[in-house]
TORSELUM-208306 format. One line per 2 residues: their letters; for each residue x, y, z of C-alpha. Coordinates in nm, 3 decimals. Layout:
A> X Y Z; ...
***
This chain:
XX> 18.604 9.519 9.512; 18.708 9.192 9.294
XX> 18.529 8.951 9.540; 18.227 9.168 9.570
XX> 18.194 9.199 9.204; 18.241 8.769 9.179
XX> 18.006 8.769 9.449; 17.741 8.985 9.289
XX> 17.783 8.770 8.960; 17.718 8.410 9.170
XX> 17.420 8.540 9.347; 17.271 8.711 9.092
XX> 16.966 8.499 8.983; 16.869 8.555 9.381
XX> 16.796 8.904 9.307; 16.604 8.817 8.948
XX> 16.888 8.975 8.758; 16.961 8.864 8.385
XX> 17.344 8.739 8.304; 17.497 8.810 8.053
XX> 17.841 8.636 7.899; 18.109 8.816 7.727
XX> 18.468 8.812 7.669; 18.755 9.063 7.503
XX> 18.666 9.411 7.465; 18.506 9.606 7.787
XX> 18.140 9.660 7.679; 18.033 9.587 8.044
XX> 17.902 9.933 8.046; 17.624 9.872 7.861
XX> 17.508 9.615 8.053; 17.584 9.818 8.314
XX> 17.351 10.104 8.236; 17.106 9.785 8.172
XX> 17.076 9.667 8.507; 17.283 9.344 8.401
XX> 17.494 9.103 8.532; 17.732 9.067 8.306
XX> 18.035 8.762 8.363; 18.355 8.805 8.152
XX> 18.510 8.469 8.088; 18.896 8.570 8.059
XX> 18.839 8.744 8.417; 18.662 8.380 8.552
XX> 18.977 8.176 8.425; 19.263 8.403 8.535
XX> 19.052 8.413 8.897; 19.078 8.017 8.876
XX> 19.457 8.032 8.763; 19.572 8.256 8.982
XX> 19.411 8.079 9.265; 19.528 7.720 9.115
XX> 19.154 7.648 9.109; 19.175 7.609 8.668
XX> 19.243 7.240 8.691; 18.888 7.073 8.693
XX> 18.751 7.327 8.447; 19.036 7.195 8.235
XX> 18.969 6.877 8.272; 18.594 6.960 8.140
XX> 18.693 7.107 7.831; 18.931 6.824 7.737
XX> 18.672 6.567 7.810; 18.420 6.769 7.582
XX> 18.700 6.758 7.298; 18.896 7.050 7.349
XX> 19.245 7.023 7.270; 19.527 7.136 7.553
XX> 19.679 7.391 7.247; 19.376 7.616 7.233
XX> 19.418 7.915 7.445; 19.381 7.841 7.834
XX> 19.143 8.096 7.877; 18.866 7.977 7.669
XX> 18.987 7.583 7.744; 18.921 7.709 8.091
XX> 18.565 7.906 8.064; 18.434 7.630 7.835
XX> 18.484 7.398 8.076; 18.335 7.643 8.298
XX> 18.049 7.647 8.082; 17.992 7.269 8.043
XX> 18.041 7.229 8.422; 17.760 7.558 8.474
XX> 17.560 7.352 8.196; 17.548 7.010 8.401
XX> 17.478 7.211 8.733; 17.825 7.186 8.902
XX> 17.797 6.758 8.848; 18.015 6.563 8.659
XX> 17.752 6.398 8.505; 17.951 6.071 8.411
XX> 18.212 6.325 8.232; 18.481 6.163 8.517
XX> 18.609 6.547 8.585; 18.856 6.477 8.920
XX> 18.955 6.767 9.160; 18.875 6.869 9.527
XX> 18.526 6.991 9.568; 18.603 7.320 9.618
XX> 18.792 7.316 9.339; 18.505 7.167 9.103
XX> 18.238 7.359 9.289; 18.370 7.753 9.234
XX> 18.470 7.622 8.847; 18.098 7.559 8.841
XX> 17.944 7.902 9.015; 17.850 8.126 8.706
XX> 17.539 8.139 8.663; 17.399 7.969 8.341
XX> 17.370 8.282 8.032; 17.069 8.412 7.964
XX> 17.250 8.564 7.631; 17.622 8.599 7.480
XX> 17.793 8.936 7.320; 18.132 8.889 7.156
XX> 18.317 9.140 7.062; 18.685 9.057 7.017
XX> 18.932 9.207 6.848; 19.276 9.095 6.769
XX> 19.230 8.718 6.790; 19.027 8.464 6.594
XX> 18.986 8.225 6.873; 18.788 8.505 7.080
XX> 18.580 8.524 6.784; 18.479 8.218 6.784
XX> 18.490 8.163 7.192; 18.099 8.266 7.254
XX> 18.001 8.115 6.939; 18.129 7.790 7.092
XX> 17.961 7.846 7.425; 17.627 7.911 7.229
XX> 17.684 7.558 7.121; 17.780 7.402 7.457
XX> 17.434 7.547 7.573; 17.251 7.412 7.308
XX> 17.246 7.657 7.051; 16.876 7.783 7.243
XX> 17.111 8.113 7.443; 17.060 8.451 7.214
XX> 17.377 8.529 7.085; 17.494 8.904 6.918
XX> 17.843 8.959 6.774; 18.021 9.268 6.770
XX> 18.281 9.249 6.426; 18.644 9.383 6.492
XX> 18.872 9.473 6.202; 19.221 9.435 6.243
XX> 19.414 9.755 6.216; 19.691 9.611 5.976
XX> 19.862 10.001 5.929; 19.994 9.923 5.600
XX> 19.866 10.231 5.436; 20.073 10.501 5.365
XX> 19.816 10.747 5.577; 19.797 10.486 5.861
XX> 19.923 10.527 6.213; 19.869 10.467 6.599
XX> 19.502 10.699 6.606; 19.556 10.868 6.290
XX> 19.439 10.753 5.907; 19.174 10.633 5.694
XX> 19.171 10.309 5.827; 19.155 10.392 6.194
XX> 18.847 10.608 6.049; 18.644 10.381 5.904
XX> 18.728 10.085 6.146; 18.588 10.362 6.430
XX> 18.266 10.441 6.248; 18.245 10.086 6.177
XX> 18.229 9.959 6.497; 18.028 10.209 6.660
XX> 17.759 10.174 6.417; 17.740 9.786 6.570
XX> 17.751 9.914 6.935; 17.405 10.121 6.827
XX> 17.305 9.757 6.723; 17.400 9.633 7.081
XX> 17.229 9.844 7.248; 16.882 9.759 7.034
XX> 16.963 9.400 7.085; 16.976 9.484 7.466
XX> 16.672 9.630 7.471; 16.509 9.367 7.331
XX> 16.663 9.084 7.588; 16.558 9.311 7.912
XX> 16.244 9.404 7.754; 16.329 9.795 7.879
XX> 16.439 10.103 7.679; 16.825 10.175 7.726
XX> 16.912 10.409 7.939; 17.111 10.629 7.764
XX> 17.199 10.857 8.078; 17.331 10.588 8.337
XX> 17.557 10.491 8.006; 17.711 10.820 7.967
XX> 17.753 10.869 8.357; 17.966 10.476 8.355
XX> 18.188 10.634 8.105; 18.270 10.998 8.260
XX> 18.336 10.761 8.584; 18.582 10.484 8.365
XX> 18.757 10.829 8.184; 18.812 10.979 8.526
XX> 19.001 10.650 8.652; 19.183 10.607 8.310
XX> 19.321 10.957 8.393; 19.455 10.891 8.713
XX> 19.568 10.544 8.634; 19.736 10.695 8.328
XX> 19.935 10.926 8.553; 20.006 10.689 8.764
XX> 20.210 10.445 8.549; 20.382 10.778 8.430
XX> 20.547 10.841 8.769; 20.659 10.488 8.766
XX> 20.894 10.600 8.496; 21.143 10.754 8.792
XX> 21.413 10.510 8.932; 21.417 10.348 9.146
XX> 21.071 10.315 9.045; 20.809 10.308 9.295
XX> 20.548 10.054 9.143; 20.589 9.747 8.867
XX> 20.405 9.540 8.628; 20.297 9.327 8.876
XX> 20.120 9.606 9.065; 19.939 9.728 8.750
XX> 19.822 9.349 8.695; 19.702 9.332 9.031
XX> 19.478 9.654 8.930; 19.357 9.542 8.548
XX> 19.004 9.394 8.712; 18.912 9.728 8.789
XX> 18.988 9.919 8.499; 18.866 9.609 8.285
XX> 18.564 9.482 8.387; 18.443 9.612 8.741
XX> 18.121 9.851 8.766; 18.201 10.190 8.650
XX> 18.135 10.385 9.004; 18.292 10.669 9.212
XX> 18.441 10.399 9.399; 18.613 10.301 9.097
XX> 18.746 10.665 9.037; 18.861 10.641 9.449
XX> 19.062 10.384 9.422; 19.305 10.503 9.139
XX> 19.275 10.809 9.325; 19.468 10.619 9.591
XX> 19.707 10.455 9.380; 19.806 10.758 9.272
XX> 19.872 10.904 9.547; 20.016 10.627 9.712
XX> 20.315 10.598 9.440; 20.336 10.933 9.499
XX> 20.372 10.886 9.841; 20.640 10.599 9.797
XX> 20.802 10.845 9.571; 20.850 11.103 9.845
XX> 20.941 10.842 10.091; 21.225 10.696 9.853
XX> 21.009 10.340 9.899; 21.097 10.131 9.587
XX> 20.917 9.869 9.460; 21.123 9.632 9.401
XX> 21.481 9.687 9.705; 21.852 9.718 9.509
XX> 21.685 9.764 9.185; 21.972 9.694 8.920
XX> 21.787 9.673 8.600; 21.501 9.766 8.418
XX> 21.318 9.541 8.232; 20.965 9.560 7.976
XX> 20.732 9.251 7.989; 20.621 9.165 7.656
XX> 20.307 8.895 7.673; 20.011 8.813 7.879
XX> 20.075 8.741 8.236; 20.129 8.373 8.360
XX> 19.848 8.393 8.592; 19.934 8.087 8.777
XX> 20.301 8.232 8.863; 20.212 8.605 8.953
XX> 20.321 8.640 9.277; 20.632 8.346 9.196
XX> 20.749 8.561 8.858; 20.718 8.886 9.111
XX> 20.986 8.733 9.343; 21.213 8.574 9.075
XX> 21.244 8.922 8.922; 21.306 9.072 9.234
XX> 21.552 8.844 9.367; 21.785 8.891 9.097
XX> 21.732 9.311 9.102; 21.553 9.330 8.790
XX> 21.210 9.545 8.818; 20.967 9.476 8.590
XX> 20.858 9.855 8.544; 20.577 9.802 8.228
XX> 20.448 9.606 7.972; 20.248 9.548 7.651
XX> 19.924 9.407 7.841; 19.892 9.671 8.069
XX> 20.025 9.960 7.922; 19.861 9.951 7.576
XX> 19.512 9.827 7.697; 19.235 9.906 7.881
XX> 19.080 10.231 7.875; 19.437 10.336 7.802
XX> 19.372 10.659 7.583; 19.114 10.865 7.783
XX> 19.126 11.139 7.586; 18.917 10.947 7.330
XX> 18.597 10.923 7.581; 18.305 11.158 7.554
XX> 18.091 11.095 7.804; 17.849 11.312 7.646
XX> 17.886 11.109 7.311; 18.050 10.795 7.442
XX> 17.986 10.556 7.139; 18.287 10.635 6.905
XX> 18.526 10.683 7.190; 18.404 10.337 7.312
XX> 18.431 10.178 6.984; 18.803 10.319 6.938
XX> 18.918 10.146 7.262; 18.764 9.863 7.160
XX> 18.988 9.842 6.810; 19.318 9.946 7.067
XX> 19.330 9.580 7.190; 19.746 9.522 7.223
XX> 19.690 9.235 6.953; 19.483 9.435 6.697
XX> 19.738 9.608 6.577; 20.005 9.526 6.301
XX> 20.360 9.452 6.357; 20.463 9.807 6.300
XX> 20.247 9.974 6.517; 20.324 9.728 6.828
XX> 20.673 9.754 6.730; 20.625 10.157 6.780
XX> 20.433 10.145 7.071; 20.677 9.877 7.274
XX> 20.980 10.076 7.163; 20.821 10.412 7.275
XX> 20.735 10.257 7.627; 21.091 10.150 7.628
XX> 21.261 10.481 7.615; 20.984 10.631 7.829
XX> 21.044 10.422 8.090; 21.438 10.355 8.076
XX> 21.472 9.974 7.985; 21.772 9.794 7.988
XX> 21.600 9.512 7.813; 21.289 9.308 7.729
XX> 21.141 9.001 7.885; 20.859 8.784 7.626
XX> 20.684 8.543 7.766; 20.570 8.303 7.473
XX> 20.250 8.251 7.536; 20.195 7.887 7.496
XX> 19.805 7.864 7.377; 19.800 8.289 7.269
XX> 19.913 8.272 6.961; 19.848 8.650 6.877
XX> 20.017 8.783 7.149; 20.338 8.582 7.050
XX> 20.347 8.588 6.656; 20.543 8.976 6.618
XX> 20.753 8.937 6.911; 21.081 8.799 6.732
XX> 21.021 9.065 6.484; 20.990 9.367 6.767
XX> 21.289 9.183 6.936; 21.530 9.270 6.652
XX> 21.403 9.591 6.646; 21.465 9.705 6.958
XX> 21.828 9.546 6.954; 21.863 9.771 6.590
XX> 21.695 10.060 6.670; 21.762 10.122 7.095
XX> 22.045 9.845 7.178; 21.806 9.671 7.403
XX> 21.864 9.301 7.496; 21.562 9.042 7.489
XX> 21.486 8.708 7.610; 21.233 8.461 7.547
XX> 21.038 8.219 7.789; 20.752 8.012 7.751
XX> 20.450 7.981 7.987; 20.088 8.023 7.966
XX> 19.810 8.224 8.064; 19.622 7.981 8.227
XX> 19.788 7.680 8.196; 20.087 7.586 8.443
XX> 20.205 7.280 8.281; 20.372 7.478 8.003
XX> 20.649 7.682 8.193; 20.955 7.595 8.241
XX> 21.139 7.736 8.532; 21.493 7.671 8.420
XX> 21.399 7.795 8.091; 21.361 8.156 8.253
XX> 21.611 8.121 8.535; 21.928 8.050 8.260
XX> 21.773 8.302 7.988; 21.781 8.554 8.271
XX> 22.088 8.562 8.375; 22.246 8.531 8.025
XX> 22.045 8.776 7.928; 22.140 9.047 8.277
XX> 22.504 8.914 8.207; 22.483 9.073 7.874
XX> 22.369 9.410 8.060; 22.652 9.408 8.252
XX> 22.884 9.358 7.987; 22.739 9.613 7.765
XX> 22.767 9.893 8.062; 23.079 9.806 8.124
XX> 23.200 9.851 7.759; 23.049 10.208 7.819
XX> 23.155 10.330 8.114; 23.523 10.235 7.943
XX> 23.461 10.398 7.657; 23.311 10.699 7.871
X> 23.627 10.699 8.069
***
């Protein structure tokens, strides 16, 4: 489903299809119900990482003046974008790399407009602004403004309060914006109907991945973080179909299925541990066997659990604007300290942690900035041990193996010691 979707994007002027370039929130339903081809830049640079592909698109953006601290996504896509821009040559820039490398960094199909709306981080913000520049400033450009939900007053909560109010009516009085700017780029009236059918398809599949990640909470537990990262392009950005509905369907039942088998995911599991930070794309499958070797599932975590579609209950297909516009505002960075604080701690206990892993983010600043702060907390409030790492999203040169591999074990050792101390007081 990923590679036909990547497929469909790369081939797309072939069948006279507009592109359209994005990044952040999910508002590839619109241009869904648009007849669009729409190209999320995130998605494009974790493909690249993952596949350690990222390198000449690097090399682009630092040779168009992009510094190696701003976040390795958009370093990534906007050398994506130059590369796209000169046609897939170098064009004297002296970008090195194999050709394959170079050619699938240059693929996407030039824009024919931008939409940004990103919440939660001020480099997103800016991140199609700055592509509108690399491509001249002649690409239409419309931007979607997202308040951050600080939850500092007294009424304020996770869904609940004034703020959370407004900030919803807010932002889907822009989306009703959108979808006039739309209309105006494809020259057809929107079509309302195919909208509201994408979003009774995405609710369906947030349902049953929903209750999926809930059985994941028994133990041994039959599924990890890595498996719901392996399943975030479909939630996230991939056509909102039956097909789509099908295949959580079958993730589903297949933890089920492991479940009544007694399969675990991870074999001997010892501890239980929450992942706090955006995955290290290049080291997904590497960080899956690390964890595993040492016993330690990796049963949930802030980027998958408190993102995407996550809070289905909020869709009306019938009326999908609001609902739309609230998931949009529930990005796992939007949120004050408090609220993230809440939300980690009550994914803790649901899922039976015996401690917390946070990968610093190198280049994502707003996924790191509260994690010291919900660190303490969940040592104060739930006696849960933490440790820190540092890696990137995109970006390989910033992790540090050993780093991880001592602040691992120090921090399992501690685990040990703890249920030791309770099993003698117990006794």
């Amino acid at each position: 489903m990923v590679a036909d979707y990547w497929d469909n994007i790369f081939t797309a002027r072939e069948r006279g299809q507009k592109v359209v370039w994005y990044n952040g929130s999910a508002v590839n339903p619109f241009f869904q119900a648009a007849g669009l081809a729409w190209c999320h830049g995130e998605a494009f640079s974790a493909r690249l990482a993952a596949q350690h592909l990222e390198k000449p698109a690097q090399l682009a953006a630092e040779e168009a003046g992009y510094v190696g601290e701003l976040c390795s996504y958009s370093r990534t896509h906007l050398g994506c974008a130059v590369l796209t821009r000169d046609s897939g040559h170098a064009s004297g820039t002296g970008v090195v790399g194999l050709p394959q490398q170079q050619e699938l960094a240059s693929r996407l199909p030039a824009p024919d407009f931008f939409v940004n709306a990103y919440a939660g981080c001020s480099t997103g913000q800016q991140w199609d602004d700055i592509s509108f520049r690399v491509f001249g400033k002649e690409v239409p450009i419309f931007n979607v403004s997202m308040p951050y939900l600080w939850g500092n007053k007294p009424d304020a909560g996770y869904l609940v309060g004034e703020e959370w109010d407004q900030a919803s009516r807010y932002v889907a009085d822009q989306l009703r914006e959108l979808v006039t700017f739309i209309e105006s780029m494809t020259g057809q009236p929107f079509d309302w109907d195919a909208l509201r059918q994408n979003m009774a398809y995405i609710k369906r599949a947030s349902e049953l991945r929903r209750e999926a990640m809930a059985l994941c909470a028994q133990a041994p537990t039959p599924a990890t973080f890595f498996d719901w990262i392996a399943s975030i392009a479909h939630i996230n950005f991939l056509p909102a179909s039956q097909e789509l509905v099908d295949y959580f369907a079958a993730v589903k039942a297949e933890i089920e299925q492991r479940i009544a088998e007694g399969v675990p995911a991870v074999r001997n599991e010892r501890y239980r541990v929450y992942f706090d930070g955006f995955m290290n794309w290049n080291k997904l499958g590497f960080l899956a066997r690390k964890f595993a070797d040492h016993g330690v599932t990796v049963i949930a975590g802030r980027y998958t659990h408190q993102a995407f579609w996550q809070e289905p209950h909020l869709i009306d297909p019938e009326n999908p604007l609001l609902g739309m516009a609230q998931h949009y505002l529930l990005c796992p960075t939007n949120h004050g300290t408090k609220t993230i604080k809440n939300l980690v701690l009550r994914d803790c206990e649901q899922y039976g942690v015996d401690g917390i892993v946070f990968h610093s983010t190198r280049t994502c600043r707003a996924f790191t900035n509260p994690q010291k702060l919900v660190a303490k907390a969940a040592q104060r409030e739930l006696g849960i041990p933490s440790m820190f790492f540092e890696g990137d999203v995109a970006d390989a040169s910033f992790y540090k193996d050993e780093i991880l591999e001592s602040r691992l074990a120090a921090m399992l050792e501690g685990i040990d010691v703890r249920r030791s101390r309770a099993a003698a007081t117990s006794d």
